[in-house]
C-alpha positions in Angstrom: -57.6 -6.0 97.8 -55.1 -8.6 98.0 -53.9 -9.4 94.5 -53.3 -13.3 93.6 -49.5 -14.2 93.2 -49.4 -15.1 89.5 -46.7 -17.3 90.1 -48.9 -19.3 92.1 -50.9 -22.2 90.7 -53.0 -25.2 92.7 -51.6 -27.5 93.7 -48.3 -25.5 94.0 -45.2 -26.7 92.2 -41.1 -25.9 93.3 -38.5 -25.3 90.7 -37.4 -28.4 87.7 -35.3 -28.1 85.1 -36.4 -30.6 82.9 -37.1 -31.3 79.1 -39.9 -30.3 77.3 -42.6 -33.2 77.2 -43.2 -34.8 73.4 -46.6 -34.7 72.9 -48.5 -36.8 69.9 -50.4 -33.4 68.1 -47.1 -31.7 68.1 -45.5 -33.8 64.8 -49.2 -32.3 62.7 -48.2 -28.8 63.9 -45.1 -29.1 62.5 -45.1 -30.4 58.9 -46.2 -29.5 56.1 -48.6 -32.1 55.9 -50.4 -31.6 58.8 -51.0 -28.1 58.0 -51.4 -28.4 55.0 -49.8 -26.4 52.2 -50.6 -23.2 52.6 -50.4 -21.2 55.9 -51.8 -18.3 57.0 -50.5 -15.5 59.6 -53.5 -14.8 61.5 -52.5 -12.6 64.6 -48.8 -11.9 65.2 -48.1 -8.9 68.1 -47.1 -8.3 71.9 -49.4 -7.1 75.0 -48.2 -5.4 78.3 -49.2 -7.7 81.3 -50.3 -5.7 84.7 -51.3 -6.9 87.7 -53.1 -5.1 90.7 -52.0 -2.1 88.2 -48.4 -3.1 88.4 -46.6 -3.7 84.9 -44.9 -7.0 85.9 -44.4 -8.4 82.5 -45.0 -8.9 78.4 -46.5 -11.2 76.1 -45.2 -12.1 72.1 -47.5 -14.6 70.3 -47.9 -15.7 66.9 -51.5 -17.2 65.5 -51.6 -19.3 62.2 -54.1 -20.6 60.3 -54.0 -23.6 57.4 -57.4 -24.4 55.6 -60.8 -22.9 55.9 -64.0 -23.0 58.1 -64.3 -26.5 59.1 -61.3 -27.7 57.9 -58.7 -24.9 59.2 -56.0 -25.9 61.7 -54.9 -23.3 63.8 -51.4 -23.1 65.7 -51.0 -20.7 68.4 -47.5 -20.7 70.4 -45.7 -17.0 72.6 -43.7 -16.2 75.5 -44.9 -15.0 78.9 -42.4 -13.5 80.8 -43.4 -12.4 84.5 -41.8 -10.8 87.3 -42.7 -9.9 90.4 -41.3 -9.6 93.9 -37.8 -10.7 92.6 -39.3 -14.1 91.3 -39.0 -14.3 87.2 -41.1 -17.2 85.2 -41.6 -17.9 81.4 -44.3 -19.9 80.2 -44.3 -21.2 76.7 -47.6 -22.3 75.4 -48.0 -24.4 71.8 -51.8 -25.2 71.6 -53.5 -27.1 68.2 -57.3 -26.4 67.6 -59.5 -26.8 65.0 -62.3 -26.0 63.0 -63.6 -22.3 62.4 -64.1 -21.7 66.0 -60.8 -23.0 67.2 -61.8 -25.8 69.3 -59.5 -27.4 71.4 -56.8 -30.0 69.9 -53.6 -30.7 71.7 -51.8 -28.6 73.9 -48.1 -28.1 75.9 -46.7 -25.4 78.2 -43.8 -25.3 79.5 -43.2 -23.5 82.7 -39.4 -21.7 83.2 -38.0 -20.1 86.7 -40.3 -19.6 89.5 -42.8 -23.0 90.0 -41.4 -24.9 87.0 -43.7 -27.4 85.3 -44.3 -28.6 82.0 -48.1 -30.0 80.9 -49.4 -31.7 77.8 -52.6 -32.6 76.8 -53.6 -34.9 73.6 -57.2 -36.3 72.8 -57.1 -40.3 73.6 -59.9 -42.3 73.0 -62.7 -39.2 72.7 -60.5 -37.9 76.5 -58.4 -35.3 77.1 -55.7 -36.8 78.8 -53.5 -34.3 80.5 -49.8 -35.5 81.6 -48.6 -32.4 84.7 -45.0 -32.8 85.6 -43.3 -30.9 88.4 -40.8 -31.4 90.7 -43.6 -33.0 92.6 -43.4 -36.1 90.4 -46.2 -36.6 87.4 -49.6 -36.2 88.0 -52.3 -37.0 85.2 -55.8 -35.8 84.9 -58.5 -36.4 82.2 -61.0 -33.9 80.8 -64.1 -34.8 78.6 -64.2 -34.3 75.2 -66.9 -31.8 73.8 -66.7 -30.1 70.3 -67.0 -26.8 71.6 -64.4 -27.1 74.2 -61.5 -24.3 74.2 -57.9 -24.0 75.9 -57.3 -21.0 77.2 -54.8 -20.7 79.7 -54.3 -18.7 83.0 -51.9 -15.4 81.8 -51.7 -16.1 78.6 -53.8 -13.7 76.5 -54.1 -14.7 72.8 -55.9 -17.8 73.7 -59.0 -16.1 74.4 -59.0 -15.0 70.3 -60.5 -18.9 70.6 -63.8 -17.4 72.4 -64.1 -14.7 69.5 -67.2 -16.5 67.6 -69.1 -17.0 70.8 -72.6 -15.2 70.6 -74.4 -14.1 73.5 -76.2 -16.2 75.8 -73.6 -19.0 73.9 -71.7 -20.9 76.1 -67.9 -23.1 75.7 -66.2 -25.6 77.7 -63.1 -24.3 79.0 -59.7 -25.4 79.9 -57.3 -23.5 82.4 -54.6 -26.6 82.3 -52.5 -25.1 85.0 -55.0 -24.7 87.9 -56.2 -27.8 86.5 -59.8 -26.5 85.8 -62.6 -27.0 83.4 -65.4 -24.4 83.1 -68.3 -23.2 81.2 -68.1 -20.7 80.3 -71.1 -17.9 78.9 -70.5 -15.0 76.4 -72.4 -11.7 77.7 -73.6 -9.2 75.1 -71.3 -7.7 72.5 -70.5 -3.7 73.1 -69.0 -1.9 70.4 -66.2 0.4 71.7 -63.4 2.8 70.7 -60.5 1.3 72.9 -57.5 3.6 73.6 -54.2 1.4 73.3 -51.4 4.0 74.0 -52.2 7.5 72.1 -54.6 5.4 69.3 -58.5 5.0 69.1 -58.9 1.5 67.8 -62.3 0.0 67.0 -63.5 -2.8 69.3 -66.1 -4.9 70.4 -66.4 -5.7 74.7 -67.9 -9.0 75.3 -67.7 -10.5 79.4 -67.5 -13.9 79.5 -68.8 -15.0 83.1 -68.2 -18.7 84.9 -69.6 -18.5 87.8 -69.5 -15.6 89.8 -65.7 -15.1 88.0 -65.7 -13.0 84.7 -63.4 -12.4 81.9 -63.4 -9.2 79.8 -62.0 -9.3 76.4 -62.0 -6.5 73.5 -61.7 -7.9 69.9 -60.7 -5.9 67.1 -62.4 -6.5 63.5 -60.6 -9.5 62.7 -61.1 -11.2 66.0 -58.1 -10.3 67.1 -57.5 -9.6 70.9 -56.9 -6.3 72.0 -57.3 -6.3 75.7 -58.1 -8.6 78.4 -58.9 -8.2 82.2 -59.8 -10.5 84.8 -60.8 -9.1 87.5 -60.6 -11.9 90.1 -56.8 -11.7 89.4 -56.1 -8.3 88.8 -54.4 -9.3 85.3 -55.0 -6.8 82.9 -52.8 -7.6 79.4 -53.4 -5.0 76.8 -51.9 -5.0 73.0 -49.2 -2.8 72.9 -47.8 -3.5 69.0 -50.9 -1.3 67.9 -50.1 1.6 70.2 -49.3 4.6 67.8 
């Protein structure tokens, strides 16, 4: 099987150095105010990133949490660093959601090394407005706005703790902002399963979650957080490697 270059994205972009875009949500991610005053460390931890069963990079996230239920704002930012066949590339994703489920809020990546890009995406007038920018100029795209939509981006793992409350048979409008696609996507059945991360057994439940005839597999711990995810389309396998005993 040929495995994807993760490097790669459609349409393709060449190297920019260029600064970071300033997007309208990131001011409420911020403050004080727009988190409100008490924040909570939801998920903090690193995963391993394979592909085609090659190691070619790591993950380090942080997930935090201000409010409750319908009123909690989340804030989930990491580091991707990739290499592979001598190319090197760092993404740095920020995304805002909201509500207990995490729906989508505002967004920004920026894209370091090989294919550099930065993207940002902020709700305008009930749209997702989406601003690219490459070395290919600025390209802008607009998504709908649905209140169970979801970012979750191409290679980067802990977004998908975002698709944690989805029930089978549920579905979620998803985001890849890279490859510039928007998905439903369906939750399969829930499968409790001892996972093996290193030499330790950990407690986890399997849910696939298909588009299509593409699928996602994701293993949650208790607290909905993400363990292990594989996509098989892609060969990408990222697996939690801060819990390995």
């Amino acid at each position: 099987m040929r495995v994807p270059n993760p490097f790669r994205v459609t349409p393709s972009t060449a190297c920019l150095a260029a600064t970071f875009l300033a997007s309208s949500f990131m001011p409420a991610l911020t403050s004080g105010s727009g988190l409100g005053a008490q924040i909570v460390l939801v998920d903090r931890g690193t995963f391993s990133v394979s592909v085609g069963g090659e190691v070619i990079g790591s993950e380090e996230f942080t997930i935090r949490r201000a409010g409750n239920r319908r009123s909690a704002t989340f804030m989930a930012n990491g580091v991707v660093t990739l290499t592979r066949g001598g190319e090197s590339q760092e993404l740095r994703p920020i995304l805002s959601a909201q509500g207990a489920d995490g729906t989508a809020g505002g967004y920004e990546l920026k894209v370091v090394g090989q294919d550099a890009s930065e993207i940002a995406i902020r709700v305008v007038d009930s749209r997702f407005v989406s601003n690219f920018r490459s070395a290919a100029g600025l390209e802008e795209r607009e998504f709908r706005v649905s209140t169970d939509t979801r970012i979750v981006e191409q290679f980067v793992a802990h977004h998908y703790y975002f698709l944690r409350n989805l029930r089978e048979g549920e579905t979620a409008r998803v985001i890849e902002p890279r490859s510039r696609t928007e998905m439903d996507v369906v939750a399969g059945p829930s499968t409790d399963e001892q996972l093996r991360l290193g030499g330790t057994l950990v407690d986890s439940r399997r849910v696939a979650f298909r588009s299509g005839e593409h699928e996602r597999i994701v293993w949650f711990g208790s607290q909905g957080q993400v363990l292990r995810v594989e996509v098989p389309s892609l060969g990408y396998v990222a697996e939690r490697q801060d819990l390995v005993g």
